[in-house]
Structures are given as structure tokens and as C-alpha cells.
C-alpha positions as CSV (number, residue, x, y, z in Angstrom):
1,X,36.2,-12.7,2.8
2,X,39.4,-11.3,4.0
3,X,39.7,-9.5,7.3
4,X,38.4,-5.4,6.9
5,X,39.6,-2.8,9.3
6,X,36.9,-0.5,9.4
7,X,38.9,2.6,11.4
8,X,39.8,5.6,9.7
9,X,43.6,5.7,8.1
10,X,45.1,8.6,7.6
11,X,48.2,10.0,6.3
12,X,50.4,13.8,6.3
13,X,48.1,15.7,4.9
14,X,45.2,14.9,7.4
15,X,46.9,16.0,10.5
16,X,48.9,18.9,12.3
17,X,50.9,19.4,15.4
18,X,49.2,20.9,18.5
19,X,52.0,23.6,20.6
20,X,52.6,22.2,24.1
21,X,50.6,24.0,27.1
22,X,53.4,25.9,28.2
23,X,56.7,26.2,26.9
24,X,60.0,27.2,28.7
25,X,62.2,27.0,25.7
26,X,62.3,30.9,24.5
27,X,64.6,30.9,21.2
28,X,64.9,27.9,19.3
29,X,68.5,28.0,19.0
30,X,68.2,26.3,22.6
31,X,66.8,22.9,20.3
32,X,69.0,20.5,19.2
33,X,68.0,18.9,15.8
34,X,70.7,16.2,15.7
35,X,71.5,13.1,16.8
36,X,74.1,11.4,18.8
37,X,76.4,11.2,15.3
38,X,75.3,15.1,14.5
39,X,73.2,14.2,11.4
40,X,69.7,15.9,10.9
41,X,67.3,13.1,11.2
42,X,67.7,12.7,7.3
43,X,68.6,9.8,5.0
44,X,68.9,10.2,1.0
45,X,66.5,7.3,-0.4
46,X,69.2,5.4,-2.5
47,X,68.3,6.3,-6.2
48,X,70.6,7.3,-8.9
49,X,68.6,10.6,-9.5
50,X,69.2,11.5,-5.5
51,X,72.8,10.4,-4.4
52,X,75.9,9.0,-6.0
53,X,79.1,8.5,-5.6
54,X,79.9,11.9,-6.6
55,X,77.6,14.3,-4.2
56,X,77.8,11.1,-1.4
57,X,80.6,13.1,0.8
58,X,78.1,16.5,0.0
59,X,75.2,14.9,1.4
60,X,77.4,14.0,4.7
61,X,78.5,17.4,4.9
62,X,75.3,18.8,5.1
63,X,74.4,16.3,8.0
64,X,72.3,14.1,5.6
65,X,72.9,10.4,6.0
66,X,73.0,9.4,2.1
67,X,72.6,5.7,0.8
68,X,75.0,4.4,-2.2
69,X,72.6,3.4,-4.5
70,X,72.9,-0.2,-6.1
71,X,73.4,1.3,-9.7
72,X,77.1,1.9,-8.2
73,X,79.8,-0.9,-8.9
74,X,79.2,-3.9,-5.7
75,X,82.8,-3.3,-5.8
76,X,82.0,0.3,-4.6
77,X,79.4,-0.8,-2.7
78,X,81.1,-3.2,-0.6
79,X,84.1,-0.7,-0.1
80,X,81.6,2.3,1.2
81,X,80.0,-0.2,3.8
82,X,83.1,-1.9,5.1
83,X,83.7,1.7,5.9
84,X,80.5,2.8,7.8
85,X,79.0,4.7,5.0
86,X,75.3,3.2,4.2
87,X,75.3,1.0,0.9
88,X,72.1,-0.5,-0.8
89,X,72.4,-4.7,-1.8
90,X,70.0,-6.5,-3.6
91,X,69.3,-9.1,-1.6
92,X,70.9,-11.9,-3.8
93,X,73.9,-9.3,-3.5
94,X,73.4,-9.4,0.8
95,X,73.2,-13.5,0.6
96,X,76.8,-13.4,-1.8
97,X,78.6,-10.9,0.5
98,X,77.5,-10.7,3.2
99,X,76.3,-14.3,4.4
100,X,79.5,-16.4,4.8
101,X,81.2,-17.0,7.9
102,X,84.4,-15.6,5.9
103,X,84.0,-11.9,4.9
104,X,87.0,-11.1,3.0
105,X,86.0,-7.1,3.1
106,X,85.5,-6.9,6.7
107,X,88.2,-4.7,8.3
108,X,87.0,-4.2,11.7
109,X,84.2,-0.8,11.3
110,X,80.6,-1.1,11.9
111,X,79.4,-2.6,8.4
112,X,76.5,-0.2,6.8
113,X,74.1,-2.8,5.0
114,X,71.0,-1.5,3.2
115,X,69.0,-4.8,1.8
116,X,67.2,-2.9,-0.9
117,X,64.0,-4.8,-2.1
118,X,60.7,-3.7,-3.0
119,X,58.4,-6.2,-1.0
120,X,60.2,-5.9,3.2
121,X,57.5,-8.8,4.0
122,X,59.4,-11.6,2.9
123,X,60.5,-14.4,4.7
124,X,63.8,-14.8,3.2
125,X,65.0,-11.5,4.4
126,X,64.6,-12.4,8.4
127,X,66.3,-15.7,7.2
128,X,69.3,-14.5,5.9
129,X,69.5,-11.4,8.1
130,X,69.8,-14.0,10.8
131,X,72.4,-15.9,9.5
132,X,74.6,-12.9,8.7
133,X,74.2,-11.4,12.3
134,X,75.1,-14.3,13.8
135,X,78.9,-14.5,12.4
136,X,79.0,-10.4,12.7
137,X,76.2,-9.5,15.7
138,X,77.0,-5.7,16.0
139,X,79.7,-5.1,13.3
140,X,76.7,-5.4,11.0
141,X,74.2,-2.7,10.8
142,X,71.2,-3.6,9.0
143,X,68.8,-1.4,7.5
144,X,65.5,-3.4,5.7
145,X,62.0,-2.6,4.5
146,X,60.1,-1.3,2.9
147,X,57.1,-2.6,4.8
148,X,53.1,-1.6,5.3
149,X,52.1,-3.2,7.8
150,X,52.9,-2.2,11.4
151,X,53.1,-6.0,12.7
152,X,55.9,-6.6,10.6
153,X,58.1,-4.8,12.5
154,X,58.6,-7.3,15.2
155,X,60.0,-9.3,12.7
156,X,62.8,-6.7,12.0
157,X,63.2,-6.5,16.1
158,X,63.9,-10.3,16.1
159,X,66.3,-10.3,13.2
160,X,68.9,-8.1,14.6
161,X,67.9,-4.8,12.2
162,X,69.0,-1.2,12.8
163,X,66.9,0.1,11.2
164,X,63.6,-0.3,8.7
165,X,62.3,1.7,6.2
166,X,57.8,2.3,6.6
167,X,55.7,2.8,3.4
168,X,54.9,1.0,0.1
169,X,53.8,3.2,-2.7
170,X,53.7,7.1,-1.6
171,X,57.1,7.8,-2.9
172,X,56.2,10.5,-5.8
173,X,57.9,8.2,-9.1
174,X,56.3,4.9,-7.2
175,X,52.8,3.3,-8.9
176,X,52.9,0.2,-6.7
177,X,49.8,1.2,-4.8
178,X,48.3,2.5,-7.9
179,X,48.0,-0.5,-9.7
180,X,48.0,-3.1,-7.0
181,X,46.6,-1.0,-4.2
182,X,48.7,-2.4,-1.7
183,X,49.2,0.6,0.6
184,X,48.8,1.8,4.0
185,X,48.8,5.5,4.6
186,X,51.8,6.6,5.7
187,X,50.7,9.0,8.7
188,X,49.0,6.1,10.5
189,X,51.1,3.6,9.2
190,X,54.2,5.3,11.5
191,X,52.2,6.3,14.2
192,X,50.9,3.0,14.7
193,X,54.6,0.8,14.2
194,X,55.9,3.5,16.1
195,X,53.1,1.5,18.9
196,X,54.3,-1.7,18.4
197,X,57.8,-0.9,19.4
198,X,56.9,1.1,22.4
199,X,54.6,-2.1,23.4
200,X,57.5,-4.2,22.6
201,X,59.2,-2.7,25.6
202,X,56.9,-3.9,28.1
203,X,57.0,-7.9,26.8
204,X,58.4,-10.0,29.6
205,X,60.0,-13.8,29.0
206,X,58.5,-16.6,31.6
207,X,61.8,-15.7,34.5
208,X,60.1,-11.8,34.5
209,X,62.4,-9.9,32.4
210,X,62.2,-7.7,29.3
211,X,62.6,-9.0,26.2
212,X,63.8,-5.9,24.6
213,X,66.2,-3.1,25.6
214,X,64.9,0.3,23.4
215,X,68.6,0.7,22.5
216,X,68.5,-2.9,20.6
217,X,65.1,-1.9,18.9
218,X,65.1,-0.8,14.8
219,X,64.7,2.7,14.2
220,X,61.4,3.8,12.3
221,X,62.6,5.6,8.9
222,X,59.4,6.8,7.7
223,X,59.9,6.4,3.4
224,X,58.3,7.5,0.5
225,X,55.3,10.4,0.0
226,X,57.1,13.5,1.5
227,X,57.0,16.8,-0.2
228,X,58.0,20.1,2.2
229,X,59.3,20.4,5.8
230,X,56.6,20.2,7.0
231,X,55.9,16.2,6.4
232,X,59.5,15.7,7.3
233,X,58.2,17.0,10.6
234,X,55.2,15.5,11.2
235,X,56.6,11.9,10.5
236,X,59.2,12.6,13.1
237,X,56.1,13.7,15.8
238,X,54.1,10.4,14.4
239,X,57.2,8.5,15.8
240,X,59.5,8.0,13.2
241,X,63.3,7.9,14.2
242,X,64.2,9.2,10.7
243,X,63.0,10.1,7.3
244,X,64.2,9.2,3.9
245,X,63.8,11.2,1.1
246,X,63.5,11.3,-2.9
247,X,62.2,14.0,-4.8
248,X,62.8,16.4,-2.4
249,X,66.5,15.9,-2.6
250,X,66.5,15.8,-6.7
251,X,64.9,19.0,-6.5
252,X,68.3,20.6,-4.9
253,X,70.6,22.1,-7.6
254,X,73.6,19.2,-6.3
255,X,71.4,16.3,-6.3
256,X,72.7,13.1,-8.7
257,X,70.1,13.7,-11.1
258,X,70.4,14.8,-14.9
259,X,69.9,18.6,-15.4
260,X,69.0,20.8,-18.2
261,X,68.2,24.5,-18.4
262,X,65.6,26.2,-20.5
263,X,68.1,28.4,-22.3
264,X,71.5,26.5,-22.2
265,X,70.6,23.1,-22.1
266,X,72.6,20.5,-20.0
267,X,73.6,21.8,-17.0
268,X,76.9,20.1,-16.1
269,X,78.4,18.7,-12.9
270,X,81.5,21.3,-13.4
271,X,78.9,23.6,-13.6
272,X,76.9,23.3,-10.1
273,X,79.9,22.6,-8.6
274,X,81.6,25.9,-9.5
275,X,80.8,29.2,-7.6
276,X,79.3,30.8,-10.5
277,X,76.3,29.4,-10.6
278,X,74.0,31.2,-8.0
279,X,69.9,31.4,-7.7
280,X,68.9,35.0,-7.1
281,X,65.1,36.0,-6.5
282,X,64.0,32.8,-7.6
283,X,66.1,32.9,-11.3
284,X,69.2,30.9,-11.7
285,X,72.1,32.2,-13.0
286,X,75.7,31.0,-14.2
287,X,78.3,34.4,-14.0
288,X,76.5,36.9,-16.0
289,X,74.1,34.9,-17.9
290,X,70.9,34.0,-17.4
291,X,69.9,30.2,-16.8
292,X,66.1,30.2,-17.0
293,X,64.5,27.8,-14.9
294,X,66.4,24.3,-13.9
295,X,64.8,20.8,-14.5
296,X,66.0,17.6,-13.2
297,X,65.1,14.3,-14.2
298,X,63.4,11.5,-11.3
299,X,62.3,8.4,-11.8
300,X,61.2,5.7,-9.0
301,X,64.2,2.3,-9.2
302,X,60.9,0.2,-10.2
303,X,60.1,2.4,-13.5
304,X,61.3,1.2,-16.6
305,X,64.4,4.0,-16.7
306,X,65.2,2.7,-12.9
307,X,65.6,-0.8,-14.3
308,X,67.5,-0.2,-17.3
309,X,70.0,1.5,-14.3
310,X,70.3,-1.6,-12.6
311,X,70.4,-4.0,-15.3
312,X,71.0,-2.5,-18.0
313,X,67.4,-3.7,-19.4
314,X,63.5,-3.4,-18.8
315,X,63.2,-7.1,-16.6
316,X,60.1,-6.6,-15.4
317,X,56.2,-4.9,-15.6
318,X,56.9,-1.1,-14.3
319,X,56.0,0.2,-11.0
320,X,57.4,3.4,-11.7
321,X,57.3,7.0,-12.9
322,X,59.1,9.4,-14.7
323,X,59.2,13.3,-14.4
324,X,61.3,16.1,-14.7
325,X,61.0,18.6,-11.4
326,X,62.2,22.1,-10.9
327,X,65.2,22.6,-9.4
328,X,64.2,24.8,-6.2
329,X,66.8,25.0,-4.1
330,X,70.8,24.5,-3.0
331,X,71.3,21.5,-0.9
332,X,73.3,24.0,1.6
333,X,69.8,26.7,1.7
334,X,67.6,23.8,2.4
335,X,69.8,22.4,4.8
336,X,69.6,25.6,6.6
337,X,65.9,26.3,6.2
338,X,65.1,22.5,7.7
339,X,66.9,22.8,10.5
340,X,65.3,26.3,11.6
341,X,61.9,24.8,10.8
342,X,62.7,21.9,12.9
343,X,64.1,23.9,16.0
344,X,60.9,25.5,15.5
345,X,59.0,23.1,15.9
346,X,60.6,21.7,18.9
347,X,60.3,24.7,20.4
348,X,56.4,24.7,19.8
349,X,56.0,21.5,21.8
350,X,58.6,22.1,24.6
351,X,62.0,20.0,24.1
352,X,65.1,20.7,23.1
353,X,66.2,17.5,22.4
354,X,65.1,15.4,19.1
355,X,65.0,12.4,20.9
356,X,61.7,13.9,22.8
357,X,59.7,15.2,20.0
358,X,57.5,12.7,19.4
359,X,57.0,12.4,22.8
360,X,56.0,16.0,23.8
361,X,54.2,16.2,20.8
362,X,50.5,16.2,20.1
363,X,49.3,15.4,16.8
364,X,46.2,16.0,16.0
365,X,43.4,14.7,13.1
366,X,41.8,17.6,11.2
367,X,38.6,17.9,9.0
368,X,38.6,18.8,5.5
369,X,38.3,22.4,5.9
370,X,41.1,22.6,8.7
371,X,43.3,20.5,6.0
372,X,42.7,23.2,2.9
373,X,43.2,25.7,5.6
374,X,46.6,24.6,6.6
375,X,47.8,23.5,3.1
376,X,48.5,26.9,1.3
């Protein structure tokens, strides 16, 4: 019999934040929701429904950090992270490119490396993530994952990572944990990597020193299941650095995904880039016309459409869904609605910088009725 954990697990909608004692903080235009870089703590998930090369420069504008999906060329690919803009590799592509001691696309920028597998347990990701960081060290920024188990974070630590992506199976078009129920739920799963690294810090070598420096440890990107602000902001209080995104982003009018209207049909990319299409009281409109209501097409990279994406067939047994999802919102109005919520929030707790949140923040497990309550 394996090992069973018999605590509870719990995950976004199970818990809320608790306000701070007293705060002295009293408009939240005094909170700052960005990072060193100015970005909200915000990364596309790299899926061909989300982000392309077309709406990449969009996403950046709007102070998301978006993620060239590997549908793109490798040629692209390679060209975006030579230049510091994140770029997903299989990680047959990251062994080719990025492994030899001779990196014919270097040009002397920070090199943005996604390595974009399914299963961020395997042992031949720390391998080669070794290898490449010892030619390149800093000018290589990894990002890796996606993991669901807490432990496995030190591994990340110890190959060089920037970053790593938490959670298998809650994204909305992912089955994984449906049909293999391998899954951790996502609030605990954060909360409690977001442990390891802070214990991390206190580990000492046999002369009395640290170990780690926090600057050198990955960032927690918390990945997959969120659906409103609100989770976005309780992953950040659970600990997580950042938060990556899917549905959420297709469901904004410039996301990457295909569009159709209920009266005209396909909705173009001319067409939602123009100025004349506008949503008023909840319709959307194009000039004078009428649009109806907006669908747009997701599916998870593991479903059968995400595979025929990336190689051009169905190569293996689906993990994935596919859905069509209102379209809700401009990328620019949610934008602007996030960050209010946020400052909000920071506000509630007492900080004004983003780097404190999780710190200053209480979060707290509710019951059943508290939950149904809270999640109107």
C-alpha cells in the first residue's frame, strides 16, 4: 500500500482572505501591483487559443508577460527568446537548441526558455537544464513545470530554474486529473511549495552558510484552474510569485483564439482590431450593427485539436477539451478592472508593495456554507 496523507487538501474555492488588523494604507492608489519590470503578476499560458505572434506585443502592452506558444515556427521561437520575450520548447526542442556549448542564436540578452512538457517530474528535465546552465548560467532564464507535488520544487532550485509552473489538471480544457487522477489541489498545492522555498532559506552547508539566496530561488507561477480575479488573487496570498492563465484570457475580445458571432459569423482579426467594434451594456457591436453575443474557441494543447496544432496529427490518447466561451470582455477593461481589484486587496491586508502580499496576508479555510456564501 502506497503512502496516504490523510490531511485535508484544499483548493480556491475553499478559502478567502482575512483584512489585516489595522491598516494605514487609505486609498489603494498608494498599492503598487507590479513588479520590478512593471508587469502585473500575470503570464499568458502558451496556447494557440490565448497568445500568438500576432496579440504577443498586446499582451506586453497591457503589462501581461505572454508565452510564444510552440505551435509558432522554432525559427520564431528561437528569435523571440534570444530577445527576452518568453518562448515555449518542447523539450527535444530545449536539448537541439539550447544544449550545445555553441549557441549560434545567442546575441548577448537574457534568453527566455519555457520547457513546455506535460509531466515537470521528469528526470531528464533537471538533466539537461543542468547542462544548458552550465555553458549560459544567468543568460539563460528557465521556466519549467508543470508539477504537483510540492517536493519537487527543490529540484527546480538545484537546476538553475527561474521560474516553475504548480498544477496538473485544473486548467478548464485539461482531463489529465480526470482520467488518471493525478492531481493535487491547487490552493494547498501553492501554499505548501510556496513552504518548501521559504524552508529552503534556512538550509545551511557543513562550513555554516546558507545554501540558498531568495533572489536565486524559482518563482511559484501558480497554473491551471483560475476563473475570476478573485483566484488570481488568492494564489498570489497562498504564495505564488505569479499566475498563468488560459481561459480567462481567450475570453477577452483580442485573445488568439477563433471567433464567431451569432449574427455575422466569423469575427475577423481586422475586425477586433479596428475601433469600431465596441461592447456596450453587455452587447457587442461592430459601427452600427449589432453583433449578438461573441464565442471563442479553447481547447487544452493535450486535446485532440491541441495536437493536430502541434503536429499536424492526433499522436496520442487525449487529455484535453474543447469548448467555445463567451467573449466577456476587452483585454484593455480587464486589465484595468484586475489591477483595481488587486490594489484592493492589498490595501485590505496592509502593503503597498506586491512583493508583501502574501506575507501580510491571512488566508483562511471556510466551511461549506461560508464557501456558497462568498461564491455568488
Amino acid at each position: 500500500m502506497g503512502l496516504v496523507k490523510d490531511k485535508i487538501f484544499y483548493t480556491y474555492n475553499d478559502v478567502t482572505i482575512m483584512p489585516c488588523v489595522v491598516s494605514d494604507i487609505e486609498h489603494r492608489e498608494e498599492c503598487n501591483p507590479f513588479d520590478e519590470s512593471h508587469h502585473l503578476p500575470l503570464f499568458t499560458a502558451p496556447m494557440d487559443t490565448v497568445v500568438n505572434s500576432k496579440n504577443f506585443e498586446l499582451f506586453e502592452k497591457n503589462n501581461i508577460y505572454a508565452i510564444l506558444p510552440r505551435t509558432e515556427s522554432l525559427a520564431e521561437r528561437i528569435d523571440y527568446a534570444v530577445n527576452s520575450k518568453w518562448a515555449a520548447f518542447s523539450l527535444d526542442e530545449f536539448e537541439q537548441v539550447f544544449c550545445d556549448e555553441v549557441n549560434p542564436y545567442y546575441i548577448g540578452k537574457p534568453m527566455k526558455v519555457l520547457i513546455d512538457v506535460a509531466n515537470g517530474h521528469m528526470a531528464r528535465i533537471f538533466r539537461l537544464a543542468k547542462k544548458a546552465k552550465v555553458t549560459w548560467g544567468d543568460e539563460l532564464m528557465l521556466m519549467g513545470g508543470n508539477i504537483a507535488n510540492p517536493e519537487t520544487y527543490k529540484a527546480y532550485a538545484d537546476a538553475g530554474f527561474y521560474a516553475v509552473r504548480t498544477g496538473i489538471g485544473g486548467g478548464r480544457a485539461c482531463i489529465t486529473s480526470t482520467q488518471t487522477s493525478i492531481h493535487t489541489p491547487l490552493a494547498s498545492l501553492i501554499h505548501e511549495t510556496a513552504e518548501v522555498k521559504k524552508n529552503l532559506l534556512f538550509l545551511k552547508d557543513d562550513k555554516d552558510n546558507y545554501i540558498y539566496d531568495e533572489k536565486d530561488l524559482p518563482k511559484i507561477i501558480a497554473d491551471g484552474g483560475i476563473r475570476n480575479y478573485s483566484d488570481i488573487i488568492k494564489a498570489l496570498a497562498l504564495g505564488a510569485d505569479y499566475v498563468m492563465a488560459g481561459s480567462v484570457f481567450t475570453k477577452m475580445l483580442e485573445s488568439a483564439a477563433p471567433k464567431r458571432s451569432d449574427i455575422i459569423g466569423e469575427v475577423t482579426d481586422e475586425m477586433i482590431m479596428s475601433d469600431d467594434i465596441k461592447c456596450i451594456n453587455g452587447q457587442w457591436t461592430l459601427g452600427d450593427d449589432g453583433l449578438g453575443d461573441i464565442y471563442a474557441t479553447f481547447y487544452g494543447m493535450a486535446s485532440r485539436e491541441g495536437q493536430i496544432a502541434l503536429n499536424g496529427v492526433k499522436t496520442k490518447t487525449s487529455e484535453g477539451l474543447k469548448t467555445n466561451l463567451k467573449v466577456e470582455y476587452t483585454m484593455d477593461g480587464w486589465c484595468r478592472n484586475f489591477t483595481d481589484y488587486l490594489r484592493s486587496a492589498m490595501s485590505y491586508v496592509g502593503t503597498k508593495h506586491l512583493n508583501f502580499f502574501s506575507l501580510r496576508a491571512t488566508v483562511i479555510i471556510n466551511s461549506e456554507n461560508a464557501v456558497n456564501a462568498v461564491n455568488k
